[in-house]
C-alpha positions as semicolon CSV with decimal commas, in nm:
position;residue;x (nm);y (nm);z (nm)
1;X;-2,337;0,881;1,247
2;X;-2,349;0,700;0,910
3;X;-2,014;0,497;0,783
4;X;-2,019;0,732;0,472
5;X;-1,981;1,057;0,691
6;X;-1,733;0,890;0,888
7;X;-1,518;0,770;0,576
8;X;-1,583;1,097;0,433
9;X;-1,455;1,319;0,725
10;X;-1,115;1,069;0,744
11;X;-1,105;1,121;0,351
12;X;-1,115;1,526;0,403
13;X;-0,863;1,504;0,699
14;X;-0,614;1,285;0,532
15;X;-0,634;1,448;0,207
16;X;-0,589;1,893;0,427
17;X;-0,286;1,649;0,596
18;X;-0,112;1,552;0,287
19;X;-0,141;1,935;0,187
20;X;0,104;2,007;0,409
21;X;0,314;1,766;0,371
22;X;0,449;1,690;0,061
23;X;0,558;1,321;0,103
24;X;0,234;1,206;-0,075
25;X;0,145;0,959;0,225
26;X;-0,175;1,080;0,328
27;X;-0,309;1,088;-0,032
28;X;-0,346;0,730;0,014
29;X;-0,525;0,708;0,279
30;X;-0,734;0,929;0,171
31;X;-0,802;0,777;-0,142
32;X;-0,898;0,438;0,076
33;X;-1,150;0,678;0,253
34;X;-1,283;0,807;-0,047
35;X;-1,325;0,456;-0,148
36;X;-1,462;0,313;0,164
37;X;-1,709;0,621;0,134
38;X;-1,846;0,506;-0,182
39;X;-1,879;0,143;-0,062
40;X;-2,056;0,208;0,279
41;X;-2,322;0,294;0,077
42;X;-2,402;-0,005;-0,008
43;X;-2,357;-0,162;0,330
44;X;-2,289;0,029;0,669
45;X;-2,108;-0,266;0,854
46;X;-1,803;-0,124;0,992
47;X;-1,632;-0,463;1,042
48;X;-1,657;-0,484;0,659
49;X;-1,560;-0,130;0,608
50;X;-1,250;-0,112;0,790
51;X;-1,067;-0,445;0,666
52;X;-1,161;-0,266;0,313
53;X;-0,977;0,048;0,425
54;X;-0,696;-0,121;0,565
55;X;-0,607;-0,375;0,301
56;X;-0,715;-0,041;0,021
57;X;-0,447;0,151;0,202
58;X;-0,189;-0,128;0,226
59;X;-0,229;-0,153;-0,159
60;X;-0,250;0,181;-0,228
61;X;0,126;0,286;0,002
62;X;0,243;-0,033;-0,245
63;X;0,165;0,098;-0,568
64;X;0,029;0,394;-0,605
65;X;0,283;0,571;-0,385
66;X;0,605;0,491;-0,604
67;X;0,403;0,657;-0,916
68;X;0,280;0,974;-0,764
69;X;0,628;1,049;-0,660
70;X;0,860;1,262;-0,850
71;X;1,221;1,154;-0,876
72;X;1,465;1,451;-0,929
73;X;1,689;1,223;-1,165
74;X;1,440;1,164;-1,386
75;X;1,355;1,569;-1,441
76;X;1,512;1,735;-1,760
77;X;1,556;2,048;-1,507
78;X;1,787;1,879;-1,216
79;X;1,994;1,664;-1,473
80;X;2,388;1,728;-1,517
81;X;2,350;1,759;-1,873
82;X;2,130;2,100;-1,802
83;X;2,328;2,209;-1,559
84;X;2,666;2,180;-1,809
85;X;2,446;2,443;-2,061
């Protein structure tokens, strides 16, 4: 089976995963796939691939993680001031 497919299929299963949970872990990883997907292309050596994936994911739980999720303080809707009104 070709790294793409591979990358592709843990892509697809991370990304039905995070659908049903709402943490918005899984949406990293399966950005790295989607990634990793794109870059086996170019080469199908998994011992480059997955050191890609890993360090992508490590990166992506870092940073991307803290923007994607929603803090209730910061919504006009759960504030104290609306609730006063």
């Amino acid at each position: 089976m070709s790294a793409w497919i591979v990358f592709l299929i843990i892509a697809l299963i991370c990304f039905i995963v995070e659908i049903y949970t709402p943490t918005m872990f899984f949406l990293n990883f399966a950005v790295a796939g989607a990634v990793c997907a794109v870059l086996s292309l170019i080469t199908d050596n998994y011992n480059v691939l997955i050191p890609i994936f890993t360090i992508l994911s490590i990166l992506f739980i870092l940073f991307l993680r803290p923007l994607l999720n929603i803090n209730p303080k910061h919504c006009l809707l759960y504030t104290s001031d609306a609730a006063d009104e």
